[in-house]
Every structure is written in structure tokens, then in C-alpha cells.
C-alpha positions as CSV (number, residue, x, y, z in Angstrom):
1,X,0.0,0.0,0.0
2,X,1.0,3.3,-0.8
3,X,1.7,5.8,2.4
4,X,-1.7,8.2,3.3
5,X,-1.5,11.7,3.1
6,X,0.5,13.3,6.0
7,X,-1.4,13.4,9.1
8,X,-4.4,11.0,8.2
9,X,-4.9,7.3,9.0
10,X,-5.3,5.1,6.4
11,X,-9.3,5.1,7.7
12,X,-11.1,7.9,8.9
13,X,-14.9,8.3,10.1
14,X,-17.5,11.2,9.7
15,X,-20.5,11.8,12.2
16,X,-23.2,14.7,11.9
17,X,-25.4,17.0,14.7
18,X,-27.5,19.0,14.3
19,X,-25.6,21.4,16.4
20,X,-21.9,20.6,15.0
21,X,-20.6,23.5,16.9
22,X,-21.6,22.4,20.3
23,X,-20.8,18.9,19.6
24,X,-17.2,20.0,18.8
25,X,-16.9,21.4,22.0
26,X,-18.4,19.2,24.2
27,X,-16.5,16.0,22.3
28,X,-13.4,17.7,23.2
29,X,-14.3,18.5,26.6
30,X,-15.7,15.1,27.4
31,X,-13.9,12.6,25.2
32,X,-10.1,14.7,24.9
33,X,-10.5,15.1,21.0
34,X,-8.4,18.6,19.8
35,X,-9.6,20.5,17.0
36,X,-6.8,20.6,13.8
37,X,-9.2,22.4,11.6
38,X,-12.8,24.2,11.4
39,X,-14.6,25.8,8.6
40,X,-17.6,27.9,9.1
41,X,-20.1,28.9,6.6
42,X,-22.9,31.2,7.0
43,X,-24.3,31.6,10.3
44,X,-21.8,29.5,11.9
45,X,-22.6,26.4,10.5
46,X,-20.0,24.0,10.8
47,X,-18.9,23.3,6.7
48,X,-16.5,21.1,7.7
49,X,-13.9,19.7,10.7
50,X,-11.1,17.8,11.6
51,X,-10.9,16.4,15.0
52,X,-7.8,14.1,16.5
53,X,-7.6,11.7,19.2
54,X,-3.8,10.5,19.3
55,X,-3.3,9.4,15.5
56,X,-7.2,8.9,14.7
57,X,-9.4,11.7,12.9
58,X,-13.0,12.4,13.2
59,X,-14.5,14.8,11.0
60,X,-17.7,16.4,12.1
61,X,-20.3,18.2,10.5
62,X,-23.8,19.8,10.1
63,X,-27.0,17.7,9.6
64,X,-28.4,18.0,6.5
65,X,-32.0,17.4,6.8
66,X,-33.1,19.5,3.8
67,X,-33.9,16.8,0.8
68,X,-32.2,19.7,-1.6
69,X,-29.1,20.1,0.0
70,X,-26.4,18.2,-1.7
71,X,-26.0,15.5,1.1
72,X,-29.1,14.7,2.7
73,X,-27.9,11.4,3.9
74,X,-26.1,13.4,6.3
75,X,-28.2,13.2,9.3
76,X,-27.5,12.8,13.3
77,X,-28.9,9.8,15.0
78,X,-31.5,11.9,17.0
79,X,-33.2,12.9,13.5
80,X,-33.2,9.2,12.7
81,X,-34.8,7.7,15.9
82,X,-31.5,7.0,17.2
83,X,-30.7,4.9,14.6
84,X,-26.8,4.2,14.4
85,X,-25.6,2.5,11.4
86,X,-21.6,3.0,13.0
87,X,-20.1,2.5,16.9
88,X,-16.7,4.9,16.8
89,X,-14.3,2.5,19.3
90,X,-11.1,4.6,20.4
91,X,-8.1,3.4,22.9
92,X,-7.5,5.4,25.4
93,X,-4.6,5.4,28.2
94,X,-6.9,5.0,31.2
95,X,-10.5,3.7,30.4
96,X,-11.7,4.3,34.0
97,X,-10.4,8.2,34.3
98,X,-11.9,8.7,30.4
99,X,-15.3,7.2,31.7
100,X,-15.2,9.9,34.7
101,X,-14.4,12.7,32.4
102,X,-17.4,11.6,30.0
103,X,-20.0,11.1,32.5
104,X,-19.2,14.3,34.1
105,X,-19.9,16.1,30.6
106,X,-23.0,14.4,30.3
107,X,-22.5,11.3,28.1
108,X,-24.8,8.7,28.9
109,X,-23.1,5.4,30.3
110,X,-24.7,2.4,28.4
111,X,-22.2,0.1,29.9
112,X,-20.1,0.5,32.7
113,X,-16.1,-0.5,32.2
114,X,-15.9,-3.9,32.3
115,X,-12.8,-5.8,31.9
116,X,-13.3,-9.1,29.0
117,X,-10.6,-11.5,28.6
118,X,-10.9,-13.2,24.9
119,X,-8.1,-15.8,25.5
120,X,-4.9,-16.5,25.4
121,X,-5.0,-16.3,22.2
122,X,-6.4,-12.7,21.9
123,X,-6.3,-10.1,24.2
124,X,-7.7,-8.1,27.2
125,X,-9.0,-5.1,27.3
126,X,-11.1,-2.9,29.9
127,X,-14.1,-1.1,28.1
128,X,-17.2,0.8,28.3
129,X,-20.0,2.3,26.2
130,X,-21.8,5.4,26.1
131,X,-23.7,7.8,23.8
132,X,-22.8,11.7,23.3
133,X,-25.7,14.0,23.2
134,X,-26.2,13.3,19.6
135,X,-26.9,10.1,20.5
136,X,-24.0,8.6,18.6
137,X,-22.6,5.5,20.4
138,X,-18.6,5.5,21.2
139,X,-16.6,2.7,22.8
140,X,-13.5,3.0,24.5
141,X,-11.1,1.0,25.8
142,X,-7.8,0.0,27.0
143,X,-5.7,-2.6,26.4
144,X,-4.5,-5.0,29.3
145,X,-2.7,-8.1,27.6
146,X,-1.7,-8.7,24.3
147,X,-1.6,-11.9,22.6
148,X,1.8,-13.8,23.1
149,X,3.7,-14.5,19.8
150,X,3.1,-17.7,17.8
151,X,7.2,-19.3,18.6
């Protein structure tokens, strides 16, 4: 494979509010994301953004609701019945502290952090789910054990 463009991961994920502004700055208060760019059109309204969490980018946008604008299929969960088609799952350093720092800004614990052993074979890792006031679903964990090497 050839190398990405500087400063992106080879995948990348977009997620839209209806209120992009305020989602930017409560995902960064509440999850640790850091804004690397933001373009406003008229009236504020977030045209596009670039948000990173270690080496992982989320872009987040308006809603587009109207059936004229050139992306309507860009809608938030809570204009969808809180449909999800897409989980975002990030590592974090300390899933217990993260979980603190989200609940206090309001994200809504679906599961509490919960520690799942998948074998020797696998991995460990400490999790837990909640939903931002979008109602998009993020997981985060943190890895415990890797996998020992095949000899």
C-alpha cells in the first residue's frame, strides 16, 4: 500500500449533529478530542472539521435534513430515531479516568467499564459504552494483555 496523506490514517470516520458547533466542544471536553481544523459557513454552521484523538481523525459536521441540499444522507442519530448505522471505538490510556471525564460532561453510560478477557490467544481489554448528546454511540477501551507471539 502506498503511504496516506501526512497526518491522516489510512481510515477515517464522519459523524453529523444537528448542532456541530456544540458537539465540537463538548466532544473535546468530554472525550479529549483537539480541534486541527474548522470551517464555518454562513451563520456559523460548521462546513466542515477535523478532529484528533492521538493518531485517529473524526470529521464532524452539520446535519443535513433538507432533501435539496447536496448530502441529505447526512443526518444525526437523534433525527433518525436513534438509529446508528456505525459504533466509533477509540483506545484510550486509562478507560476508568476517560469514563469519569465523560459522565461528568454528560455522556450517557450504556455500559459501565468492564474488563473481558478473549483468551490467550487474543487479548484483554477494559471497556465501556456510552452515547454523546447526539446520540451517537462510542466505545473505549484500554488494552490489558496482548496476545503472546506464535514461537
Amino acid at each position: 500500500m502506498k503511504p496516506t496523506p501526512p497526518g491522516w490514517p489510512r481510515i477515517s470516520s464522519s459523524l453529523y449533529y444537528r448542532d456541530a458547533a456544540a458537539a465540537i466542544d463538548w466532544l473535546c471536553q468530554a472525550f479529549g478530542f483537539e480541534v486541527r481544523l474548522r470551517i464555518e459557513g454562513a451563520d456559523g454552521r460548521i462546513e466542515h472539521s477535523e478532529l484528533v484523538y492521538g493518531d485517529g481523525v473524526v470529521m464532524v459536521g452539520e446535519s443535513r435534513a433538507d432533501k435539496h441540499d447536496k448530502f441529505p444522507y447526512m443526518r444525526a442519530p437523534d433525527e433518525l430515531g436513534g438509529a446508528n448505522t456505525q459504533n466509533m471505538m477509540v483506545y484510550v490510556d486509562d478507560v476508568d479516568a476517560h469514563c469519569q471525564r465523560a459522565r461528568a460532561a454528560g455522556a450517557k453510560v450504556t455500559k459501565e467499564p468492564t474488563t473481558t478477557d478473549y483468551g490467550d490467544e487474543y487479548w484483554t481489554d477494559r471497556s465501556y459504552g456510552c452515547e454523546d448528546p447526539g446520540g451517537h454511540n462510542w466505545w473505549f477501551s484500554q488494552r490489558l494483555r496482548s496476545a503472546e507471539p506464535s514461537p
